[in-house]
N, C-alpha and C positions, 0 to 999 in steps of 0.2 A: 504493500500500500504506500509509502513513503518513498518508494522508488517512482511509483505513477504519481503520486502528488507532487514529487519535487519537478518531475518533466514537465507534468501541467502550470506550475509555478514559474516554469522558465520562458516555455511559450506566454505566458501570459505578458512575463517581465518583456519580451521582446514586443509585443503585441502592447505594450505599454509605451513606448518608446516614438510610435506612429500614431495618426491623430486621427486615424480609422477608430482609436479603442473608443474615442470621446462622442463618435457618432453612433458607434453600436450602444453605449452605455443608452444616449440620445432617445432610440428605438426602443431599448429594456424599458427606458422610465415612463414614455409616450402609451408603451402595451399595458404598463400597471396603471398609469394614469386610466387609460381608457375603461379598463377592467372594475374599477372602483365607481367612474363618471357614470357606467352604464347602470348600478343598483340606486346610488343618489338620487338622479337627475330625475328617473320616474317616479319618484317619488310624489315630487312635485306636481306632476303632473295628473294625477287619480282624477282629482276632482273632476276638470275639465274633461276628461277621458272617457269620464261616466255619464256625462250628458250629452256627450260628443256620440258614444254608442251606446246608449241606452241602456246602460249597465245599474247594477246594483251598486253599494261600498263593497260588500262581500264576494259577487263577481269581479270588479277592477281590480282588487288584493289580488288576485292572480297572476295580473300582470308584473309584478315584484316578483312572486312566489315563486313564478317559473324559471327566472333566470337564476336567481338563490337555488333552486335545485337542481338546473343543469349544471351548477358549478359545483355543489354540495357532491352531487352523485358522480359528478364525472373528474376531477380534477386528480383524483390518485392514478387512474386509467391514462389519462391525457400526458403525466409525466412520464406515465410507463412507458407508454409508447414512443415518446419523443428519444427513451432512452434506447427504443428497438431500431425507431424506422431514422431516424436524425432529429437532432434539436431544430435546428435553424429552417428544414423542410417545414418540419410541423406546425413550428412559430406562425411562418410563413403562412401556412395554411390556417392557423386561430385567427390571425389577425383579414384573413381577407376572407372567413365567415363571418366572423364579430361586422366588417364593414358593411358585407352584401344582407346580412338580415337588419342590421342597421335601419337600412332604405325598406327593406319589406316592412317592420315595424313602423316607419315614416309614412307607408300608401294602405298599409292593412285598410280594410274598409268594416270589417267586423271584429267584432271583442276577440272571438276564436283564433281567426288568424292570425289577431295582435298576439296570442296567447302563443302558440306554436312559434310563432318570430322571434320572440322572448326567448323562450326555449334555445331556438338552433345560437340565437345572440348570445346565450349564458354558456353553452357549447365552446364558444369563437374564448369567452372570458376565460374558460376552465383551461384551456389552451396556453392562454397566453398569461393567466398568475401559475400556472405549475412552471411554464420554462422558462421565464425573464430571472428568477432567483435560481434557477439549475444553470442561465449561462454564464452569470456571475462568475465563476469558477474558471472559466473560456475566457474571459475579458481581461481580468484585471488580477494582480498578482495577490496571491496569500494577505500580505503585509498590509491591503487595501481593501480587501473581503471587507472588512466594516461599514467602512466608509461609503461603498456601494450598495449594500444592503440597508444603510441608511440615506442614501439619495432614493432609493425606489421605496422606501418608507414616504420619504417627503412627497414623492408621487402619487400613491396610492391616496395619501391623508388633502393632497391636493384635490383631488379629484372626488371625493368626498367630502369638501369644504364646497367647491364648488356647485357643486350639483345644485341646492335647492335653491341658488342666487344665480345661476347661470339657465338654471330651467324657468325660471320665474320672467327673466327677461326674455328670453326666445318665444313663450306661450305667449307673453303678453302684445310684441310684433311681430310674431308669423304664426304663431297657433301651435299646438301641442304637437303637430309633425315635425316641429324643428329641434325639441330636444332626442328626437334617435339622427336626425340628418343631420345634424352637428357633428356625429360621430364619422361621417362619410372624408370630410376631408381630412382630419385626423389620424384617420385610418390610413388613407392612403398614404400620408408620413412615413407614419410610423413601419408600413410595408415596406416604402421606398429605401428609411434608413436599413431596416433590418438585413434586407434583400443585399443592398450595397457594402456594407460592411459587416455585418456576422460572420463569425469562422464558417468555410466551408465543413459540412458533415463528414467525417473519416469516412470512408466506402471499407467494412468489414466484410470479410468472406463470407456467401451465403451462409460457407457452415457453423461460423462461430455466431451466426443471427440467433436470438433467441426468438422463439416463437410466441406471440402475441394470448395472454392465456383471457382468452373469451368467457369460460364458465366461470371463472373467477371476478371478473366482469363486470357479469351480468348479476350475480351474487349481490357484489359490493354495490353496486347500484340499486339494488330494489330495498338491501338492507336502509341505503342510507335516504334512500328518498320514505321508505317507512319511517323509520325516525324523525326524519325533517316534517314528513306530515303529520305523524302525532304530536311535535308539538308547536305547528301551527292552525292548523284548523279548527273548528268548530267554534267560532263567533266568543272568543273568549274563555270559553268551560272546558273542561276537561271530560267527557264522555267517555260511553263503550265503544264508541267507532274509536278515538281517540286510543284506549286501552289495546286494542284488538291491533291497529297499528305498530303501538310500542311492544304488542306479545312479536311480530310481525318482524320487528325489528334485532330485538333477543334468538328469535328463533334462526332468523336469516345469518344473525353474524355467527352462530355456531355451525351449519354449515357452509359459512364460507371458509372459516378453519379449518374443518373437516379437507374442502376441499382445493384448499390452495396450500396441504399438507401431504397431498396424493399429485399435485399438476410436477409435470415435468419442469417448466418454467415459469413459476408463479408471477401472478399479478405484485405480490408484497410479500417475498423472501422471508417466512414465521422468524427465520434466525436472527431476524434485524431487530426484533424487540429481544433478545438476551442483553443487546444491548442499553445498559442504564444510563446513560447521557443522552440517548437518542428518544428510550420512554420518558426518561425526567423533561425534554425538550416538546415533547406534543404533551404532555400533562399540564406541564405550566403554560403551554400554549393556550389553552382549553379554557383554564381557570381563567386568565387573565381576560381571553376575549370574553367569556361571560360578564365579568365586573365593566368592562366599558361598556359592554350593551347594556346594561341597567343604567348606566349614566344617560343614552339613549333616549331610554322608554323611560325613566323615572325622570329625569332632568324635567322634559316640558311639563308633565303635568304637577311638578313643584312649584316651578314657576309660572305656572297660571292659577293653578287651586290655591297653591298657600299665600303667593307673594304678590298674588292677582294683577300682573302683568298683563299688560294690550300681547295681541300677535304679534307685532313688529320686534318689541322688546324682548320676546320669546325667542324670537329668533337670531336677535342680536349677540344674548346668552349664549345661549348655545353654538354660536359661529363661533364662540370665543377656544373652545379645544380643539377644532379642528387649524386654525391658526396655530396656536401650540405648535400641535402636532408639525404642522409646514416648518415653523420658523428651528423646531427642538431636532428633528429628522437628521440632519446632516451635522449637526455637531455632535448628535448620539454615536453616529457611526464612527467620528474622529474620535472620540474616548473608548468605542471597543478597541479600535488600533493602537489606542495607546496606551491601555490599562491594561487590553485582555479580557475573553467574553466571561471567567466565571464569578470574578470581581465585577464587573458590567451584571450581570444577572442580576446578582444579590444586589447591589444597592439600587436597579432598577425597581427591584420588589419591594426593600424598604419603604422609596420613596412613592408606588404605589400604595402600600398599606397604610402611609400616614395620609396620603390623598382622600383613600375611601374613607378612615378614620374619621378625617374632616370634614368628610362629606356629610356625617353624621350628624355634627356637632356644631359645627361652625356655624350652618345655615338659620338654626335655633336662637344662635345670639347675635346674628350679625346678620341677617340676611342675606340678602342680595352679593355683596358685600365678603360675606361668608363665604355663600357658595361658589362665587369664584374665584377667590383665594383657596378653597378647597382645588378647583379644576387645576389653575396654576400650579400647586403640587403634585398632582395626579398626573397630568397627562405628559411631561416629560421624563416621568416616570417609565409610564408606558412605553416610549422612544426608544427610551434604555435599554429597557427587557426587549423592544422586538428587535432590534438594532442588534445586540449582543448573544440571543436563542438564535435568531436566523443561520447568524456570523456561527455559533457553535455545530448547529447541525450540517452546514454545509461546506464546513471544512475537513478535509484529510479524508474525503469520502470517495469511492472508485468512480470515474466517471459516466460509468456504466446504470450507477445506482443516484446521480444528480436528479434526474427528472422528478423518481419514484419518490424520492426525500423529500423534492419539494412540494411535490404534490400532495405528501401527509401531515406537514404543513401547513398549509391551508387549508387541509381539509379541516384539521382540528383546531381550526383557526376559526372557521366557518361552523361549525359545531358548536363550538363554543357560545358564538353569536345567535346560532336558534338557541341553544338553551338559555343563554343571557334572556333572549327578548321572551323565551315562554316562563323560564321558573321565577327568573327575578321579577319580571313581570305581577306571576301572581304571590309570591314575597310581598311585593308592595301592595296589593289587591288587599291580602290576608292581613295585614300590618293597619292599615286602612279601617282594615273592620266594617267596609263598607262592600254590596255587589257591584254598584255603578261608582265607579269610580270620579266620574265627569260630575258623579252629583255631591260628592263628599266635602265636608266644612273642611276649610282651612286648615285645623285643627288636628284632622283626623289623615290629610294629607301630609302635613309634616311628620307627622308619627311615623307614619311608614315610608316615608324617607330616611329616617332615624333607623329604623333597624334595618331595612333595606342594604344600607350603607353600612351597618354593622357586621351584617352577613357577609356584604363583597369584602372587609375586612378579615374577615376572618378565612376564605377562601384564598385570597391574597397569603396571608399568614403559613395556610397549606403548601401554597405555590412553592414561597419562602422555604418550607419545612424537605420540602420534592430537591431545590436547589443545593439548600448545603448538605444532604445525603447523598447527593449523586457526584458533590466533588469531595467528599469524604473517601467513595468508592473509588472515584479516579484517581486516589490520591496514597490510598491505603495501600501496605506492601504486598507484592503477591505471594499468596498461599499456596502450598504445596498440591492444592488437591482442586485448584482453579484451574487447571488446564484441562481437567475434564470436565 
């Protein structure tokens, strides 16, 4: 492994040195940019969407839904393959799907087709967030993994800040087709850098191809879009369709073990979880994304219920972490380079926990006031941790196995985020003491902001607990009976 990692480290040093690296980097950030711009921007859009086709709220949520699970279900698969058939082919091909259903979602003329556009859209995404962190490795040398992995932090968190200010202004002079046609020029960018400067793909002998493992698949995909739709669905409540899912989801992932335990060429190599840096790096992944989606889903309705803010002010707020995020992004990445990611981890989770902490507490005595001084320590916090886990998983890794890593990645990355928005979610429901929440006193919504935020503390704290275990293990001497 150290023998392939230092080769890759040299080509890259060389690949450093020409100003090709600065435009493929260009292309990585443009594909994460987009990948993040395509879940925001619709956002914004529902309302208008639903009057425009005669839709429900409950119907239009689908439009979101779809592309969340074409990425959810698909994005482990899409790196695998990147890692069978080429990276830089397959990029190629996410990003000029992502553009061409783009336009289909801009002309759709029914809910439906808007729905399936979404879908093949979230496809082109799953594509292109599993490979732009697997070429990282291709681009740019060891020494600067961080600092890359926090430029395409700053990208992703861009295009997620942008979204509901950038979809607000296109609906309001060209109408709601303009936030997926926005994505058309962009696209073609992004194509044009990748195409022109990306490492060309090794051409390996048919024979050492490994074959593409389909039942494994198709497994992982139906487990994971069960999961995803137990815990979205059903207008709030947790039901038996709801249960009958999540049985749906337990059942599915045991036979996917079963049977990517018998495949010749698995979709996800079982051996790779023996590894404990790589489970401690999707476990913390996991926790972590669920406490910022509570920031999310509990954020506005604190600041409308308790602190009775207009909508503009709402939104003000809350543009305030994604900023963070943009401005904290690229200096996160320069302190993994220059601390080191398992120093980077830890004080990234600190300074999350005291984030949540305050989230708790501060907003009670200070308001407004409070709560964003709580954000202000939370979310470069966050930058930390994702700047510095990224930088750990996908270093000193065979490049065979880049795709697949990053792919799990985001998947428990995205995981994270449906469970953030469904359990934290109903945390703050239950805390509330109320069903509708839209109707609850001021009173009863700060309460469950309060524990809400004591929960993501304390999850946080676990993360913590996951991190200095796994570098006690990395660290610890080896035992005689470790090699078996």
């Amino acid at each position: 492994m150290s023998i392939i990692a230092g080769r890759d480290d040299a080509v890259a040093v060389s690949a450093e040195r020409t100003p090709s690296v600065r435009f493929a980097l260009a292309g990585l950030s443009l594909s994460a940019l987009l990948s993040s711009l395509g879940t925001s921007i619709a956002n914004v859009g529902l309302p208008t969407m639903a009057q425009a086709l005669g839709a429900s709220f409950w119907q239009v949520q689908w439009i979101v839904l779809a592309y969340l699970l074409a990425i959810t279900t698909l994005v482990v698969s899409a790196g695998r393959l990147g890692d069978i058939l080429g990276r830089r082919r397959l990029l190629l091909g996410g990003i000029f799907l992502f553009t061409v259903a783009s336009v289909l979602c801009g002309l759709a003329p029914t809910l439906w087709l808007m729905i399936a556009a979404r879908g093949l859209q979230g496809l082109g995404a799953a594509i292109m967030m599993a490979l732009t962190m697997a070429f990282v490795g291709e681009t740019v040398p060891k020494a600067k993994t961080g600092s890359a992995m926090g430029l395409l932090g700053t990208m992703s968190a861009i295009g997620t800040a942008l979204g509901p200010s950038l979809g607000g202004i296109l609906i309001a002079g060209f109408g709601w087709q303009a936030i997926f046609l926005v994505n058309v020029p962009l696209g073609i960018l992004a194509f044009g850098l990748a195409y022109r400067h990306l490492p060309v793909d090794a051409q390996a002998p048919k024979t050492d191809r490994a074959r593409f493992d389909s039942l494994g698949t198709f497994l992982l995909a139906l487990t994971l879009a069960a999961y995803a739709l137990a815990m979205t669905i059903g207008r709030g409540s947790f039901g038996p369709l709801n249960m009958a899912l999540l049985l749906a989801a337990v059942i599915g992932s045991g036979l996917f073990v079963l049977a990517e335990s018998r495949a010749a060429s698995p979709l996800i190599r079982l051996a790779m979880f023996r590894d404990p840096a790589l489970d401690a790096s999707l476990a913390m992944n996991a926790l972590v994304s669920t406490v910022m989606m509570a920031t999310l889903v509990v954020g506005p309705f604190y600041l409308s219920g308790a602190l009775e803010l207009d909508a503009a002010l709402v939104g003000i707020v809350m543009s305030i972490g994604p900023i963070i995020s943009i401005l904290s992004g690229i200096p996160a990445g320069r302190i993994v380079d220059r601390f080191g990611t398992p120093f980077t981890v830890i004080v990234g989770l600190i300074e999350m926990a005291a984030g949540s902490f305050a989230l708790s507490v501060l907003p009670g005595i200070f308001g407004i006031a409070g709560y964003i001084a709580a954000i202000v320590v939370l979310t470069p916090g966050y930058q930390l941790f994702q700047a510095a886990n990224n930088t750990a998983a996908m270093t000193d890794i065979r490049p065979e196995q880049r795709g697949v890593i990053s792919g799990m990645l985001n998947l428990s990355r995205n995981l994270g985020l449906i469970t953030g928005a469904s359990v934290m979610g109903a945390v703050f429901a239950l805390a509330s003491a109320t069903i509708d929440i839209t109707a609850a006193n001021p009173e009863a919504v700060a309460s469950g902001l309060r524990i809400t935020f004591a929960v993501a503390a304390l999850l946080i704290v676990v993360a913590l607990v996951i991190a200095v275990g796994s570098r006690a293990l990395a660290t610890r001497p080896s035992l005689p009976g470790d090699a078996s």
